[in-house]
N, C-alpha and C positions, 0 to 999 in steps of 0.2 A: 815233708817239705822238699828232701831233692828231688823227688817226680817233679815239683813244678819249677824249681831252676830248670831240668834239664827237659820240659814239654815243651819249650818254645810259644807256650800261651799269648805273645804279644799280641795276637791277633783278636782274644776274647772281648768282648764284654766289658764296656767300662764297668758295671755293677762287679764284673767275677774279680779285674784285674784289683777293684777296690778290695774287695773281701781277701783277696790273696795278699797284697798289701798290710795288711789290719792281721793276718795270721803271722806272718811273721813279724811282725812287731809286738805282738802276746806274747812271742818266745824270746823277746830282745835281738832277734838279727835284726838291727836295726838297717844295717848297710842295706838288706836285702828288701828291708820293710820300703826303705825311700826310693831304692829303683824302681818298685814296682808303682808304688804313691805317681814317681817321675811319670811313669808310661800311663797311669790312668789320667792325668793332668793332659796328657798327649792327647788321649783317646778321647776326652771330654772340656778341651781348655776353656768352654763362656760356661762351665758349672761351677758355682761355687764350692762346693762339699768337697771334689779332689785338692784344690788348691789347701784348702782346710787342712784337713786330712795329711795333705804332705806338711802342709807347717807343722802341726803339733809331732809328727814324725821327726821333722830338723830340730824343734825345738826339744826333744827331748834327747837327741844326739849330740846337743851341745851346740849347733850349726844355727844360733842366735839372728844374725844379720838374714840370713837364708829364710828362715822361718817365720821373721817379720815382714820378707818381700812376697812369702807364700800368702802370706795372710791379707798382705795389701792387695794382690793380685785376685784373693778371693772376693776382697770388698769390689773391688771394681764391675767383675761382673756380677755381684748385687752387696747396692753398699748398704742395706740393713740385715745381711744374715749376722746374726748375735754370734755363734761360735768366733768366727770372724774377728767382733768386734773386740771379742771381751780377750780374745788369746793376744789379740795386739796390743791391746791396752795394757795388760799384764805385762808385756815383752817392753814397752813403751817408760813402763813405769820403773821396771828395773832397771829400765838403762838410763835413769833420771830426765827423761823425757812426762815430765808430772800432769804439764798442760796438754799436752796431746794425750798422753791417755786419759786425763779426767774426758777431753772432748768426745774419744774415741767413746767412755762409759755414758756421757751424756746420750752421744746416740743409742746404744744401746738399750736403756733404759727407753726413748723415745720407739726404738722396733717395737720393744714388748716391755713395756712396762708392769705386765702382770711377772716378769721373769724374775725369781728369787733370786737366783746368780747375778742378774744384772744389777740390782738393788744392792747388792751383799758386795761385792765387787766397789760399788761408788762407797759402800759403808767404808770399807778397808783401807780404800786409797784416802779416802778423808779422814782418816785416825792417823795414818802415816803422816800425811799432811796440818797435821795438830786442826785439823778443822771438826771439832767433838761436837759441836751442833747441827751441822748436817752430815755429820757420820751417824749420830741418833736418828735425822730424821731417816735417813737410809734405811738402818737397819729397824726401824718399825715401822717402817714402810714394807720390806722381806720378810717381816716376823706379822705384822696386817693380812699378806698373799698367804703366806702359810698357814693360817690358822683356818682359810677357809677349804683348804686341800684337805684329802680322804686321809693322806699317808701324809704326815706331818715331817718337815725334815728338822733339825736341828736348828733355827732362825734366833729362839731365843735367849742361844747361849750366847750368841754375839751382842744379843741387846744388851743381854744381863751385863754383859761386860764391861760396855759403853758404859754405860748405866751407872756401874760401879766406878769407872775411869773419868767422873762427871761430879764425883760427890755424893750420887746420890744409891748410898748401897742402900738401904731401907727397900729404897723402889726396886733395885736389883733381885733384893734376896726374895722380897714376896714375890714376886716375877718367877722366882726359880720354884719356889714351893707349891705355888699353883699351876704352872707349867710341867712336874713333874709326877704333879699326882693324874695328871691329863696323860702324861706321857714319858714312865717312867725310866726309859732307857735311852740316853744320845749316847753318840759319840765323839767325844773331846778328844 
């Protein structure tokens, strides 16, 4: 990584300047990860993916307000890319901003509605929200998409959970019994 502080690559490649970017943020230089994130944002400002890219970079720096303006700035030049939506809705939610992020996951859900995350995301924020009827529907709406996918991900631990946070552990537990014999390893 010091070959490329000291190559002067400014000139590269948005694709390089991203990748270079992205490496050092695998190693936590984060300082170094967001100048670079900065300069692909330069080199490509109506793409959405650098702007992305630099948010979750601010955002894991700690640099909150920054990483929500990265992400607004991504929606703008396209306001259905889901990374986009769903990392501001996240940043949105924690800052008790509840209604803009549910809005922000409505769209979401409307880009790509086949999207687990997007689904699982609305599940969350509607449990936080004491709203457990369509935190259920959410999440077997994400545990629905899953099941029709080759590599199944984890969807039905969050049903189960609702499920059980609903009253209705019976339906939970068989949920998990037949779910595991399908697929005996998640990750909790």
């Amino acid at each position: 990584l010091t070959l490329v502080r000291a190559s002067g690559l400014q000139s590269a490649e948005p694709a390089i300047i991203r990748q270079i970017a992205w490496s050092f943020f695998a190693v936590g230089a984060f300082d170094e990860a967001i100048a670079w994130a900065r300069r692909c944002v330069g080199a490509a400002p109506d793409a959405a993916g650098p702007h992305v890219d630099l948010g979750v970079m601010l955002n894991a720096a700690g640099h909150l307000s920054a990483a929500a303006e990265s992400f607004a700035r991504g929606l703008e030049t396209d306001p259905s890319n889901l990374p986009a939506l769903m990392h501001l809705a996240e940043l949105k939610s924690g800052g008790g901003e509840v209604d803009v992020a549910r809005s922000l996951l409505d769209r979401a859900v409307a880009a790509d509605n086949r999207s687990i995350d997007a689904w699982t995301q609305q599940g969350l924020l509607a449990v936080r929200e004491g709203r457990h009827r369509e935190s259920l529907d959410a999440f077997l709406r994400a545990d629905e998409i899953d099941r029709g996918n080759v590599e199944h991900t984890d969807t039905f631990v969050n049903l189960g959970i609702n499920l059980r946070d609903a009253g209705r552990v019976r339906e939970a537990l068989d949920l998990y019994e037949s779910r595991l014999r399908e697929q005996p390893n998640v990750d909790c």
